[in-house]
C-alpha positions in Angstrom: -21.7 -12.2 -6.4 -18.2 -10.1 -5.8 -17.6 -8.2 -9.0 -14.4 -6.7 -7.8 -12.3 -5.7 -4.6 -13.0 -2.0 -3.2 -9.9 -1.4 -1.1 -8.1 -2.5 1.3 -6.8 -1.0 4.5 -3.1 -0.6 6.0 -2.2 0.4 9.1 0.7 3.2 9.4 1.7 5.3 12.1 1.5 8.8 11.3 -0.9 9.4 8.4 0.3 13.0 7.1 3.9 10.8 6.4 2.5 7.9 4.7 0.5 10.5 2.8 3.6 11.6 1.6 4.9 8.2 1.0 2.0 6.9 -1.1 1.6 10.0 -2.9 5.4 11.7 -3.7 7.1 8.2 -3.5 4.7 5.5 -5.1 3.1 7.9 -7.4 -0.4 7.4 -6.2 -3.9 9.8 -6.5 -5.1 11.2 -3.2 -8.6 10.1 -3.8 -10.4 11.2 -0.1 -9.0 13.0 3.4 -11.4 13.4 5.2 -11.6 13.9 9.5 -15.5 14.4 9.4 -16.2 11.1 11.2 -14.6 12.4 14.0 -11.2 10.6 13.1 -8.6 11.4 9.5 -9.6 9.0 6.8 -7.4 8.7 3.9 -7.7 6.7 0.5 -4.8 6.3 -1.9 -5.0 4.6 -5.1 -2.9 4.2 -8.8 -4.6 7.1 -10.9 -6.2 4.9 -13.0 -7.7 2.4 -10.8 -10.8 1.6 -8.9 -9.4 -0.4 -5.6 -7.8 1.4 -3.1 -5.8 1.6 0.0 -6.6 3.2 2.7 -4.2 5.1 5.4 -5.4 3.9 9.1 -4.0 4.9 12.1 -4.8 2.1 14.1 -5.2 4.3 17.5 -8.0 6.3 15.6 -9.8 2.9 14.9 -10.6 1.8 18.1 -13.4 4.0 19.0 -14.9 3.5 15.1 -15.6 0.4 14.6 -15.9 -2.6 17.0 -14.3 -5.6 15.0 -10.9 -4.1 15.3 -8.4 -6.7 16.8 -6.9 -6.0 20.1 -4.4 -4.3 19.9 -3.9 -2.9 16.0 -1.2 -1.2 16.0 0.7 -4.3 16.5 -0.2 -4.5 12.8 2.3 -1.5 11.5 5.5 -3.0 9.9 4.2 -6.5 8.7 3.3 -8.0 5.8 0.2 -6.9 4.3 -0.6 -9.4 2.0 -1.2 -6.9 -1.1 0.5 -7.2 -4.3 0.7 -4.3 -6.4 1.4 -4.6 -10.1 3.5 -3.0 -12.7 3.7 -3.7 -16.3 7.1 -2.4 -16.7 8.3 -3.9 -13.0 11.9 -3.3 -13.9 11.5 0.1 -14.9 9.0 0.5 -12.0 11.9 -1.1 -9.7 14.6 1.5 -10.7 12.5 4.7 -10.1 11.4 3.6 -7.2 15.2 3.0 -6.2 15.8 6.4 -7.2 13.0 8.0 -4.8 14.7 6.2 -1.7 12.2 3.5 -1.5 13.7 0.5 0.3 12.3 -2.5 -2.3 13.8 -5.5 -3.0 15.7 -6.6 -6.5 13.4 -8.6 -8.9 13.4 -12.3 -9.3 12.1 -14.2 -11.8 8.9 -16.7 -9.9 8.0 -20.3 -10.7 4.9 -19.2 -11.8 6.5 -17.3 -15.1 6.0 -13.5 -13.6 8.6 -11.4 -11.9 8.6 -10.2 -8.5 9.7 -8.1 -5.6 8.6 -6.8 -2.3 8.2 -2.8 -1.8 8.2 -1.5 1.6 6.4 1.5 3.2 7.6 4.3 5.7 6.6 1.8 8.0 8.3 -1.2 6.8 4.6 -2.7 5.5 5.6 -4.6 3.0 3.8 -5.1 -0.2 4.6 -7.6 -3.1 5.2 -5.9 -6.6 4.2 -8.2 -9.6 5.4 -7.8 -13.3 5.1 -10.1 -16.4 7.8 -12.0 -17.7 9.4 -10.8 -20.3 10.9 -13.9 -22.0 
């Protein structure tokens, strides 16, 4: 059965910039760039941890692989539907604030946890989980 999840993939628009983003702003490990496929692959993860995202421009996809839905790039600047997590989400909140990223203030959830949504150089958004503190 599935032990784990690899990765995941996110479209963006100009890969050198959300590069940059993932790397300088969100503190994550360049873990492959590579163009040897005949298009720019990138993987980004937390130092630390196995699953990873990976930077897709969606115009480069179309020629790879043939499941890709018409018209990708539509995809840039929506939801992804990845939550990230951060045992000091507060904290975590605040520097991020302080690099410029454009995140939302963290609320307290139903559920007992604390949340809040982070958004890319592209406006994907991504939810940021914490634990509760109480």
């Amino acid at each position: 059965m599935i032990d784990e999840i690899e990765g995941v993939i996110v479209m963006v628009s100009d890969q050198q910039k959300a590069l940059d983003f993932y790397t300088e702003k969100l503190g994550f490990t360049k873990k492959l760039d590579t163009s040897e496929a005949g298009f720019r692959w990138i993987v980004v993860g937390p130092k630390d941890s196995k699953t990873v995202v990976s930077l897709v421009d969606p115009l480069s996809m179309k020629d790879w692989a043939e499941n890709v839905p018409d018209n990708p790039e539509k995809r840039i600047g929506q939801p992804t539907g990845i939550w990230f997590y951060a045992k000091e989400i507060e904290q975590t909140f605040q520097e991020l604030k302080s690099k410029g990223v454009e995140v939302t203030e963290p609320k307290k959830q139903v559920w007992g946890g604390t949340m809040c949504t982070v958004y890319d150089q592209d406006k994907n958004s991504f939810g940021l989980v914490g634990d509760s503190h109480d």
